[in-house]
N, CA, C and O atoms as CSV, one atom per row, in Angstrom:
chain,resi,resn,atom,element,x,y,z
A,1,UNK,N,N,33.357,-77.199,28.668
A,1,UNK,CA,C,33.386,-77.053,30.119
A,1,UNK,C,C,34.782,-77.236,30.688
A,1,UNK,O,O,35.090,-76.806,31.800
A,2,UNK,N,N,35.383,-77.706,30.112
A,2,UNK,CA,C,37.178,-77.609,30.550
A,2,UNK,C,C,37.563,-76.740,31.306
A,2,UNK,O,O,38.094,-76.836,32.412
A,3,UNK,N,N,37.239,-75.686,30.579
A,3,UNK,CA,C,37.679,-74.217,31.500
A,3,UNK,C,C,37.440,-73.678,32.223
A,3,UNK,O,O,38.034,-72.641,32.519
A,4,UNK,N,N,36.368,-74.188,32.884
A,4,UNK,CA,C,35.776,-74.414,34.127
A,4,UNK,C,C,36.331,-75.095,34.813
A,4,UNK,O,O,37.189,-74.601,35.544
A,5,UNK,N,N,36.062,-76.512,34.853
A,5,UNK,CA,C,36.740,-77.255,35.595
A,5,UNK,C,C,38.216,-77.166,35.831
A,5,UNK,O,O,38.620,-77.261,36.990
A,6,UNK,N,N,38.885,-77.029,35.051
A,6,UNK,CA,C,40.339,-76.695,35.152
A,6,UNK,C,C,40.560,-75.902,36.605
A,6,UNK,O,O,41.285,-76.256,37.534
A,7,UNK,N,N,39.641,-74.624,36.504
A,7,UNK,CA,C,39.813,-73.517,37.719
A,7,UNK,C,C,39.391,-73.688,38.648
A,7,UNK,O,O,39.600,-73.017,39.659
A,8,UNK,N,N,38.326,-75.111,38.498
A,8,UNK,CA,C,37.543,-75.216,39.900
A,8,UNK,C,C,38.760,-76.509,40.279
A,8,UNK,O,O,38.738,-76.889,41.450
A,9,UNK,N,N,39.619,-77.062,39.503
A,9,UNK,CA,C,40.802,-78.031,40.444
A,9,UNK,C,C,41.873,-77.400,40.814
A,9,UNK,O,O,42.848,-77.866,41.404
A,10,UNK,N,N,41.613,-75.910,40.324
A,10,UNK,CA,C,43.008,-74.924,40.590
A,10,UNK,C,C,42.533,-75.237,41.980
A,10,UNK,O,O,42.848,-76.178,42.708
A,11,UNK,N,N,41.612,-74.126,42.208
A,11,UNK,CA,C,40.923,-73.407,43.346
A,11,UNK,C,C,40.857,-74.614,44.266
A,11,UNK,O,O,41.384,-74.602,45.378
A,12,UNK,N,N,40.173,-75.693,43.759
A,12,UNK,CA,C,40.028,-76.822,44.918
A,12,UNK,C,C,41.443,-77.062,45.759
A,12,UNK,O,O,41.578,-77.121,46.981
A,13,UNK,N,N,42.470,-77.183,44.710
A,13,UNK,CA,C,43.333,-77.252,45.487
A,13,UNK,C,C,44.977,-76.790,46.012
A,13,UNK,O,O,46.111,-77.256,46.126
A,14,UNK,N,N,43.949,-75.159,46.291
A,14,UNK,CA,C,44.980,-74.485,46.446
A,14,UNK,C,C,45.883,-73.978,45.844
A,14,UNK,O,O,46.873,-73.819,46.557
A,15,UNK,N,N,46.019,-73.567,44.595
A,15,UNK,CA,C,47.004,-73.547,43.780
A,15,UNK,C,C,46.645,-72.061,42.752
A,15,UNK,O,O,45.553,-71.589,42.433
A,16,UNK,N,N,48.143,-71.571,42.399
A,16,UNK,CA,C,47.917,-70.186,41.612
A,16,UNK,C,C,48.529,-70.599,40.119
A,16,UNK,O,O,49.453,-71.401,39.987
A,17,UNK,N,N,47.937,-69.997,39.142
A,17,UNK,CA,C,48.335,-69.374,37.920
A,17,UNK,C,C,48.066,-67.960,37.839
A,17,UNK,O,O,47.447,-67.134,38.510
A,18,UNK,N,N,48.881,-67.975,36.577
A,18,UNK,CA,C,49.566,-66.843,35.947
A,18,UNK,C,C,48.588,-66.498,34.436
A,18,UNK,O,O,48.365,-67.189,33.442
A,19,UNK,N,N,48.244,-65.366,34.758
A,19,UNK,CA,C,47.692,-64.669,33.151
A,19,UNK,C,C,48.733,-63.985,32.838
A,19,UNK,O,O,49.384,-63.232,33.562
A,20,UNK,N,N,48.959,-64.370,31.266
A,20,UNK,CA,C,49.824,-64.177,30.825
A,20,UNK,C,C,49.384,-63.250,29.235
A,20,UNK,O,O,48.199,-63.343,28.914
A,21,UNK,N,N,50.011,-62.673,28.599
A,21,UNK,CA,C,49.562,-61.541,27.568
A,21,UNK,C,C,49.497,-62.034,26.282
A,21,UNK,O,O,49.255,-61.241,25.373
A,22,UNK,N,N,49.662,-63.153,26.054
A,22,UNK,CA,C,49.473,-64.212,24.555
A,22,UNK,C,C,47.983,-64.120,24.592
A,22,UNK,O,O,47.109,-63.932,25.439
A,23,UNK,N,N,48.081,-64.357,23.164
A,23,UNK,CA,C,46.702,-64.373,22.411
A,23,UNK,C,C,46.539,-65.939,21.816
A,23,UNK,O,O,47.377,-65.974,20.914
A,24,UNK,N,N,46.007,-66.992,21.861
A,24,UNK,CA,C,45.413,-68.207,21.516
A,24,UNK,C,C,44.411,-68.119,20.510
A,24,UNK,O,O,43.236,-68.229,20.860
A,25,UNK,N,N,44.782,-67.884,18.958
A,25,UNK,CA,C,43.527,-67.557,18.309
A,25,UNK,C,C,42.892,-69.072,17.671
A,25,UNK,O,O,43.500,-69.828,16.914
A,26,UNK,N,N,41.637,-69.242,18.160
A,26,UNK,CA,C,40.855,-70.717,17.576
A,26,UNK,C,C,39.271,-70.399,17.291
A,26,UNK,O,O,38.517,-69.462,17.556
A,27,UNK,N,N,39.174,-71.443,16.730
A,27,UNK,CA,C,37.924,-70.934,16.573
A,27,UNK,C,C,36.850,-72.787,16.966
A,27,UNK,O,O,37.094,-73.920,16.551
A,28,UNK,N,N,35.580,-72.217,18.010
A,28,UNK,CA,C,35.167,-72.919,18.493
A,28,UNK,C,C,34.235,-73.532,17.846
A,28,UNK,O,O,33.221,-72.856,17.671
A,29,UNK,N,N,34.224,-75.072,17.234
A,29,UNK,CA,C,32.919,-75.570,16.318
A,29,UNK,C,C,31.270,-74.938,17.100
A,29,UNK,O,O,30.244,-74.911,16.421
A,30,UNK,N,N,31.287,-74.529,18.411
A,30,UNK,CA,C,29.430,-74.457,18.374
A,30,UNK,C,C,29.492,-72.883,17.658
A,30,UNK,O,O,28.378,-72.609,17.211
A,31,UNK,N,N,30.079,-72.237,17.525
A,31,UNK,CA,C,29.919,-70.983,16.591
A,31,UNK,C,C,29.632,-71.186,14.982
A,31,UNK,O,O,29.260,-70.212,14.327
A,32,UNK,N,N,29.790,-72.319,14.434
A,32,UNK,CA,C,29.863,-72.497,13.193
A,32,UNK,C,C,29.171,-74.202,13.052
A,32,UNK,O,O,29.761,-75.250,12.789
A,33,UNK,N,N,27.997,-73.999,13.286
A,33,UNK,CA,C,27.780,-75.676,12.960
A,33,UNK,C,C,28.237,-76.028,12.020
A,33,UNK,O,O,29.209,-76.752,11.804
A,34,UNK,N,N,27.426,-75.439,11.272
A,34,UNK,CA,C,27.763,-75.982,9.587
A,34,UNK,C,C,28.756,-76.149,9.183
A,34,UNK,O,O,28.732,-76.977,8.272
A,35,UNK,N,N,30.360,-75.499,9.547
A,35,UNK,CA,C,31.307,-75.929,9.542
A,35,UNK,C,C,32.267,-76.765,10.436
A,35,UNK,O,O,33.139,-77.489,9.954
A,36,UNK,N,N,32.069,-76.631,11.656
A,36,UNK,CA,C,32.888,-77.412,12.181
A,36,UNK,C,C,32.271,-78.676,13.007
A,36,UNK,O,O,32.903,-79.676,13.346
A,37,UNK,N,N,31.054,-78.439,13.225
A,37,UNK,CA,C,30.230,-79.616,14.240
A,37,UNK,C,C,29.365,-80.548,13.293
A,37,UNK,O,O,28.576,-80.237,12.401
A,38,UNK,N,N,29.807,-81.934,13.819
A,38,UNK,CA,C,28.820,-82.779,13.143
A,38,UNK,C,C,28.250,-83.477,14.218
A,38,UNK,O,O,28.686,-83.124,15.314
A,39,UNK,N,N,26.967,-84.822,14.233
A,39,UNK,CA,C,26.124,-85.130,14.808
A,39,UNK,C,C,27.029,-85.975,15.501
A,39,UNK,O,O,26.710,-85.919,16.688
A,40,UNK,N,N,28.198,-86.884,15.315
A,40,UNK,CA,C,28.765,-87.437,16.556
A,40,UNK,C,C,29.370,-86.758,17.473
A,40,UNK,O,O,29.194,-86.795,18.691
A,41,UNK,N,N,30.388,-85.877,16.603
A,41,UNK,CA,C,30.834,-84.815,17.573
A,41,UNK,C,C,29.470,-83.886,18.517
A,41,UNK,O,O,29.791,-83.736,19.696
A,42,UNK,N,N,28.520,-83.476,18.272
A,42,UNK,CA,C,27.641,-82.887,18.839
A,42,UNK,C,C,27.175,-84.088,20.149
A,42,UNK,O,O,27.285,-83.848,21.351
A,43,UNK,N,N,26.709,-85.236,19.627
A,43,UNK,CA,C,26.397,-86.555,21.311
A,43,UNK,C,C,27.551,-86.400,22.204
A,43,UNK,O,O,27.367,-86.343,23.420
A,44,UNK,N,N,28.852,-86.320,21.642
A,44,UNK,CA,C,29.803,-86.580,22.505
A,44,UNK,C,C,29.981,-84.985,23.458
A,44,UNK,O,O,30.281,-85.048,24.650
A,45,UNK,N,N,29.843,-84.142,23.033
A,45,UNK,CA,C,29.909,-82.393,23.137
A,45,UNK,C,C,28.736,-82.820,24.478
A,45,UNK,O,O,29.128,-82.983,25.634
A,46,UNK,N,N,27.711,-82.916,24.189
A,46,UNK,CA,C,26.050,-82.614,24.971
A,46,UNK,C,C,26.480,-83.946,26.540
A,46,UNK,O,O,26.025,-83.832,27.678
A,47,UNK,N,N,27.145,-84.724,26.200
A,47,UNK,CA,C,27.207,-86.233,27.036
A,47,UNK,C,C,28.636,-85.490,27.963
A,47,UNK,O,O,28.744,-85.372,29.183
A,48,UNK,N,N,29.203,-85.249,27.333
A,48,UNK,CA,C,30.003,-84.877,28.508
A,48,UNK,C,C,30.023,-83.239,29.062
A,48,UNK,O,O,30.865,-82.809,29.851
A,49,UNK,N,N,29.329,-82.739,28.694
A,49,UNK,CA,C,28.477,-81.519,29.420
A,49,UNK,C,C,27.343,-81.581,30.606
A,49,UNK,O,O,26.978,-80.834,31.514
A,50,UNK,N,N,26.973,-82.912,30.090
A,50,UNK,CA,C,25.860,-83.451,30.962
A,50,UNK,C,C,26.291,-84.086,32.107
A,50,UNK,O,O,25.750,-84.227,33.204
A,51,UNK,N,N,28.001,-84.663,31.407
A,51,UNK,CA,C,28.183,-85.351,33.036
A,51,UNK,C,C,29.187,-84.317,33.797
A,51,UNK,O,O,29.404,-84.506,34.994
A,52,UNK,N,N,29.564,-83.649,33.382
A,52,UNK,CA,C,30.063,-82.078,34.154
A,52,UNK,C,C,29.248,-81.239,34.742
A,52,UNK,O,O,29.508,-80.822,35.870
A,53,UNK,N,N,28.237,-80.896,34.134
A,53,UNK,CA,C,26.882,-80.231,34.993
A,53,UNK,C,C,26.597,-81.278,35.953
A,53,UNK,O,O,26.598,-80.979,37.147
A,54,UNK,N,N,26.406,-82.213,35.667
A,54,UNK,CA,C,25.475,-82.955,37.181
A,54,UNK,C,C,26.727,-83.167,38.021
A,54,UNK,O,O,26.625,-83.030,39.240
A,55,UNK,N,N,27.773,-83.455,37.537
A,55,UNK,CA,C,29.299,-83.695,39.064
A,55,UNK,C,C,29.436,-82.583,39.380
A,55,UNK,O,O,30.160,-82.692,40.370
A,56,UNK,N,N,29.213,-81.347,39.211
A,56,UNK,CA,C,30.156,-80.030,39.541
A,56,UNK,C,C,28.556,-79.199,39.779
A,56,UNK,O,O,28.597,-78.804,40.945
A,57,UNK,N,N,27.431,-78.857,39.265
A,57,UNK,CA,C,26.271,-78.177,39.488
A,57,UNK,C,C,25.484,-78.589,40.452
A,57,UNK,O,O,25.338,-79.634,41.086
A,58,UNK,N,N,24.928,-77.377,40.427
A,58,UNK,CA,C,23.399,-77.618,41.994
A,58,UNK,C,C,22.284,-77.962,40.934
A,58,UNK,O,O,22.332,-77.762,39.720
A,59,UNK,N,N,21.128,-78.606,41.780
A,59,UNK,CA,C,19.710,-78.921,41.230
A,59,UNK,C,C,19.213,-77.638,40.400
A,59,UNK,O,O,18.571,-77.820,39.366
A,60,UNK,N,N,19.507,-76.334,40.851
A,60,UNK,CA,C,19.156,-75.028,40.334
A,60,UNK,C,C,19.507,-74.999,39.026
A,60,UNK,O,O,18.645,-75.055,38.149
A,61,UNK,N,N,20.529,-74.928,38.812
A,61,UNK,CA,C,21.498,-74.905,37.728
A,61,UNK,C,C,21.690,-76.162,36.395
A,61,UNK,O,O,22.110,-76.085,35.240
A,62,UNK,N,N,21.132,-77.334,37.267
A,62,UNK,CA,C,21.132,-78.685,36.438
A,62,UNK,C,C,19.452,-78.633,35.630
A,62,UNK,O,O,19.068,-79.138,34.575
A,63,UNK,N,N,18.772,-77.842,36.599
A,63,UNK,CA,C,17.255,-77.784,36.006
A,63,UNK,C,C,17.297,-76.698,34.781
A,63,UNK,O,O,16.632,-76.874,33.760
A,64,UNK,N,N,18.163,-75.528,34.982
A,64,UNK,CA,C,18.369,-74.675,34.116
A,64,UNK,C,C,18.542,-75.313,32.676
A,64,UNK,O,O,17.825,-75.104,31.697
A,65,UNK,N,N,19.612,-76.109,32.759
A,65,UNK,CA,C,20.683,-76.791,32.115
A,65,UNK,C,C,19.368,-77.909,30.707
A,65,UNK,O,O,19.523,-78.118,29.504
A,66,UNK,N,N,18.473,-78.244,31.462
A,66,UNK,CA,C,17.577,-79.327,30.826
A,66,UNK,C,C,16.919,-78.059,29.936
A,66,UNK,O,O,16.590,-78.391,28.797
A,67,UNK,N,N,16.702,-76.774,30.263
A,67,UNK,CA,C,15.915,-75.830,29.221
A,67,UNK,C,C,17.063,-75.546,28.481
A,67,UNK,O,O,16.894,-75.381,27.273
A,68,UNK,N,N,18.570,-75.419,29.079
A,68,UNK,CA,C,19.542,-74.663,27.848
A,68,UNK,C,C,19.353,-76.194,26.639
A,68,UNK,O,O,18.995,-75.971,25.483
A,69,UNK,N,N,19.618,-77.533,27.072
A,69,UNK,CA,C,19.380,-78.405,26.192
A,69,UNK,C,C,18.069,-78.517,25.306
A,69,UNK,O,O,18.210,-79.223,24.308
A,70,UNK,N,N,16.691,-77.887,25.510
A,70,UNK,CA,C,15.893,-78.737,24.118
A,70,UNK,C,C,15.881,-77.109,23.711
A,70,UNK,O,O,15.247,-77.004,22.661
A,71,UNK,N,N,16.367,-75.789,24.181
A,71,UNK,CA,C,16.116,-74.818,24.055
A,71,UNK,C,C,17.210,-74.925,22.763
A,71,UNK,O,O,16.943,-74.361,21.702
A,72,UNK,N,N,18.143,-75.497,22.895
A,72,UNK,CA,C,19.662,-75.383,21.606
A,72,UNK,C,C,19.375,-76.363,20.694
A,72,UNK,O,O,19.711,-76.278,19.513
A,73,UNK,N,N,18.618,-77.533,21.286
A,73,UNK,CA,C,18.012,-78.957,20.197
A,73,UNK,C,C,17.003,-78.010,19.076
A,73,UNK,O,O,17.078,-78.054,17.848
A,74,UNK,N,N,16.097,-77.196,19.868
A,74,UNK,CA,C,15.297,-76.486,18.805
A,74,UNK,C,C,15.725,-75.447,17.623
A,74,UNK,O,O,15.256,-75.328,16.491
A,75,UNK,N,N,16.765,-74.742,18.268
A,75,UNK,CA,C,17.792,-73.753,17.560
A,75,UNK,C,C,18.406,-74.831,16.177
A,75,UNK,O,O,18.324,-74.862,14.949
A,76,UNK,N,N,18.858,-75.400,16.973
A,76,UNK,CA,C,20.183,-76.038,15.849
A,76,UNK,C,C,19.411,-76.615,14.987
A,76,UNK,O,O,19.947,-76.785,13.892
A,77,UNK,N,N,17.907,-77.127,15.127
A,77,UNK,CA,C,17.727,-78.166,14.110
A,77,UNK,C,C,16.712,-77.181,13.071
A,77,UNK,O,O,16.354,-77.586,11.965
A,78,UNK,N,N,16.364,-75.971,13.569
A,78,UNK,CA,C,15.826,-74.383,12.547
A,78,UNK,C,C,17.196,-73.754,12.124
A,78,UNK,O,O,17.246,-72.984,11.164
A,79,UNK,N,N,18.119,-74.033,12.725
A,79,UNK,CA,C,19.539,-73.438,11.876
A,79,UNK,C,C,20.197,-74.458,11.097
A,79,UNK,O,O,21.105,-74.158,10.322
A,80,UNK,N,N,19.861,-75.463,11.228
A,80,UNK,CA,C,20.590,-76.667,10.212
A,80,UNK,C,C,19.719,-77.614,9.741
A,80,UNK,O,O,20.129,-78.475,8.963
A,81,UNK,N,N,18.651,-77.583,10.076
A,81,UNK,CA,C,17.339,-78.535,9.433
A,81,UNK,C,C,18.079,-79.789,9.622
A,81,UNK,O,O,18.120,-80.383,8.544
A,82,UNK,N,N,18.751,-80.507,10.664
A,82,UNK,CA,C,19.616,-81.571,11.131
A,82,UNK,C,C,18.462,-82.011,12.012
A,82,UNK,O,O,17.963,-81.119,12.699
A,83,UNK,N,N,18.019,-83.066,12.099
A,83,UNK,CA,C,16.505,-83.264,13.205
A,83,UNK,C,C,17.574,-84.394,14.376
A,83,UNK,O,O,17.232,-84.791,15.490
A,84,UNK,N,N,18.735,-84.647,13.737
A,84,UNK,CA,C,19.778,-85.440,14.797
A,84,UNK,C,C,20.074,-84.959,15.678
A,84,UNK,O,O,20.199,-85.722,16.636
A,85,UNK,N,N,20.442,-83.093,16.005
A,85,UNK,CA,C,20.942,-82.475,16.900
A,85,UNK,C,C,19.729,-81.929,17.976
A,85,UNK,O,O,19.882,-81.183,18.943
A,86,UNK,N,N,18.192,-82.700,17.360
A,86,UNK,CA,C,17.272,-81.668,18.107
A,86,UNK,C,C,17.234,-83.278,18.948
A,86,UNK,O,O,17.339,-83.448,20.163
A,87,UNK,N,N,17.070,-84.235,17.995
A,87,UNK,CA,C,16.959,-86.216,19.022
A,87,UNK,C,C,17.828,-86.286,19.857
A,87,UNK,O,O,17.566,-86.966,20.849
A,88,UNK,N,N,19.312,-85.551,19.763
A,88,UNK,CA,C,20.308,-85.877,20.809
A,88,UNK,C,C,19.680,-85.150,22.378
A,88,UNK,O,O,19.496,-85.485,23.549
A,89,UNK,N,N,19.522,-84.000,21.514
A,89,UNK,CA,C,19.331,-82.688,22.606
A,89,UNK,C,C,18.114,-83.584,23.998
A,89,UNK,O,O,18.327,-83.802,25.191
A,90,UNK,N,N,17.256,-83.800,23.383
A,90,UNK,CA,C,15.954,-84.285,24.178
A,90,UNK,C,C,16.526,-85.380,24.888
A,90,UNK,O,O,16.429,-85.482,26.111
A,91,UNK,N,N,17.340,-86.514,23.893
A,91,UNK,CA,C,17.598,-87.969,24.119
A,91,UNK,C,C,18.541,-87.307,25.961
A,91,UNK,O,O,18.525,-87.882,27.049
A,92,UNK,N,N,19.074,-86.255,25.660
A,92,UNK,CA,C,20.049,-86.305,26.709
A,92,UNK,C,C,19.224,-85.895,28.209
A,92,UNK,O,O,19.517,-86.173,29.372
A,93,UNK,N,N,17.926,-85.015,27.554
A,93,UNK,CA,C,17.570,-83.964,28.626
A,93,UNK,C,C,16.345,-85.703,29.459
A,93,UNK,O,O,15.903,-85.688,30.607
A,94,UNK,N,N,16.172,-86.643,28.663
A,94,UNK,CA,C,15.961,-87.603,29.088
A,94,UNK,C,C,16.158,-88.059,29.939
A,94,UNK,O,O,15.451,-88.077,30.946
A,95,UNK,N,N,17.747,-88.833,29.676
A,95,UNK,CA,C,18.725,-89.227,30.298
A,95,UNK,C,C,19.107,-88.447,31.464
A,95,UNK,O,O,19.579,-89.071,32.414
A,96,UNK,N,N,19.020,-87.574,31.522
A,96,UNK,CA,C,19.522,-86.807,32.747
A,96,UNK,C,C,17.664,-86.906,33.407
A,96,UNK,O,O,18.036,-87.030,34.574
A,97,UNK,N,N,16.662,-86.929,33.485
A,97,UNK,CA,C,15.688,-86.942,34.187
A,97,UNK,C,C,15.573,-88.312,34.766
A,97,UNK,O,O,15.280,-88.504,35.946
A,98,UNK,N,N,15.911,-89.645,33.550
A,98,UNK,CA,C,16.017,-90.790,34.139
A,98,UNK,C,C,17.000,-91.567,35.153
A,98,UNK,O,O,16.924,-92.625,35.778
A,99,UNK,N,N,18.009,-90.491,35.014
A,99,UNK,CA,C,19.194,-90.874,35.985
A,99,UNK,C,C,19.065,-90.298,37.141
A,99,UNK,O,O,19.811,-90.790,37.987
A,100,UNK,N,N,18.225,-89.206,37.609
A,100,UNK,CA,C,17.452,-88.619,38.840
A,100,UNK,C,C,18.721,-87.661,39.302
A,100,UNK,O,O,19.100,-87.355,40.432
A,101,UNK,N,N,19.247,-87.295,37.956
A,101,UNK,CA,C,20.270,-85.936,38.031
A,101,UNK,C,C,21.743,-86.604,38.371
A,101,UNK,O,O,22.728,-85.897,38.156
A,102,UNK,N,N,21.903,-87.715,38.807
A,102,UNK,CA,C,23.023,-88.664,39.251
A,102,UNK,C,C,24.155,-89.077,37.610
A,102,UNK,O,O,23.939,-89.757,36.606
A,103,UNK,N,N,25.338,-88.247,38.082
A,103,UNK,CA,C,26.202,-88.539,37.200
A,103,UNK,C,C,26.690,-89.619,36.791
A,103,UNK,O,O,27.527,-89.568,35.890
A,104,UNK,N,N,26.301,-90.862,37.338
A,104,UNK,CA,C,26.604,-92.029,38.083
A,104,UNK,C,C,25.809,-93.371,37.324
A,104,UNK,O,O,26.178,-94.510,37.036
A,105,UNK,N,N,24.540,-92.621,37.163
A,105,UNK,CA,C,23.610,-93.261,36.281
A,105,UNK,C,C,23.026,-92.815,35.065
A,105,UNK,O,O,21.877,-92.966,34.648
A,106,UNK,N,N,24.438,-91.990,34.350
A,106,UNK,CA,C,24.506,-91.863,32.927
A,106,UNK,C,C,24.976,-92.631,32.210
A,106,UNK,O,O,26.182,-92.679,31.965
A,107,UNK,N,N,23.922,-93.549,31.627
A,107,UNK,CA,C,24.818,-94.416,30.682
A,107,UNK,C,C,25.843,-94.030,29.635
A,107,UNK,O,O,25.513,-93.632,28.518
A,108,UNK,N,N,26.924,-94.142,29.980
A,108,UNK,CA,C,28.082,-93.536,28.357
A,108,UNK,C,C,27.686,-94.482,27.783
A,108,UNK,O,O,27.236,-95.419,28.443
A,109,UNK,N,N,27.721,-94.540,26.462
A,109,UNK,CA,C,27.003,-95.523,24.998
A,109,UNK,C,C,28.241,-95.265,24.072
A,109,UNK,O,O,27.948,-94.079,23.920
A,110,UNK,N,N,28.919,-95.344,23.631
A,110,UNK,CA,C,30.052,-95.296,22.247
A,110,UNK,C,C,28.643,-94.772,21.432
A,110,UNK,O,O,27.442,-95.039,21.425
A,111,UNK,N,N,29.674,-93.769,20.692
A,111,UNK,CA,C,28.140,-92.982,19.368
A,111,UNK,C,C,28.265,-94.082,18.741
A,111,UNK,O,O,27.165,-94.623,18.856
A,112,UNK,N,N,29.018,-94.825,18.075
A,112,UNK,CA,C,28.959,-95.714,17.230
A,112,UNK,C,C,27.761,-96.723,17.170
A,112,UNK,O,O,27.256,-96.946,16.070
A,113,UNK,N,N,27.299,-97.320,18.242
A,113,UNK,CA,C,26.378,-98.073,18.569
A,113,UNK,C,C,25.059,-97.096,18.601
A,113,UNK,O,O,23.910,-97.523,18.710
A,114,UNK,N,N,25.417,-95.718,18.487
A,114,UNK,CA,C,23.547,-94.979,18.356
A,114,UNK,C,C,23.370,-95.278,17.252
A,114,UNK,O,O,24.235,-95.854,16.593
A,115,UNK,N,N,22.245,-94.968,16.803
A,115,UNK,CA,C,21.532,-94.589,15.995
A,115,UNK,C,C,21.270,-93.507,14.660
A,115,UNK,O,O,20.843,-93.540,13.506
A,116,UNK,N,N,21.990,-92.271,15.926
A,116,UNK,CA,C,22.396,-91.490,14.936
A,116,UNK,C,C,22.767,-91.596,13.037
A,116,UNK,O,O,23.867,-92.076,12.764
A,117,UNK,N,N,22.098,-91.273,12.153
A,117,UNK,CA,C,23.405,-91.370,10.722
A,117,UNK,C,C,23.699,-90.111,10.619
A,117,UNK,O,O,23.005,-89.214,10.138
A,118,UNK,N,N,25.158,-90.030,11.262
A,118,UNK,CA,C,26.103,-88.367,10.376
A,118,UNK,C,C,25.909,-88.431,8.880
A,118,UNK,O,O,25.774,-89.519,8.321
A,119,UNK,N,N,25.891,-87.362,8.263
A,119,UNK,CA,C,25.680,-86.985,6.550
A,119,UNK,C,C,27.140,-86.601,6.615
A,119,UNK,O,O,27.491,-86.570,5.435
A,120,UNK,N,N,27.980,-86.352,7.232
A,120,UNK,CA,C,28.951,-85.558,7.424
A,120,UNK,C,C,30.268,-86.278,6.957
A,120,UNK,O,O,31.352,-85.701,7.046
């Protein structure tokens, strides 16, 4: 979500950039679980997506947001048989129902202290 936000603090405040004709070639871990994403990196990925959708999104869009989460928990854990990425997915879409959509009353937790075990 960076790249979002980035443009929405351009825009907020007033300010121009420049596109420029360079090419940035990377390659993004959710394209490649199996290679580049593991189960801490994935809590930390979903937790601060969650608190960017609820500071910056409408109720429309945050409700959306709870189906893109167990909708990708179900994906990832039939594409990686990982049942950690389907517990985060829910654990979060939770958390965001128990916090009454309030960015405010997301508990941040250090992964370290979950539960989670990475194989990774």
């Amino acid at each position: 979500c960076l790249d979002r936000w980035i443009f929405k603090m351009i825009y907020d405040n007033n300010k121009m950039f420049y596109i420029l004709k360079n090419k940035i070639k990377h390659e993004l871990s959710i394209l490649d679980f199996k290679k580049f994403m593991n189960v801490k990196k994935y809590y930390n990925q979903i937790l601060y997506e969650t608190l960017f959708m609820l500071s910056y999104k409408n109720i429309g869009e945050n409700l959306f947001f709870l189906f893109r989460l167990i909708r990708r928990g179900i994906y990832l854990f039939i594409k990686t048989r990982e049942v950690n990425y389907l517990i985060i997915s829910l654990g979060m879409v939770n958390k965001i129902i128990c916090s009454g959509f309030k960015p405010e009353n997301i508990n941040i937790i250090n992964y370290e202290n979950k539960k989670y075990n990475d194989q990774k």
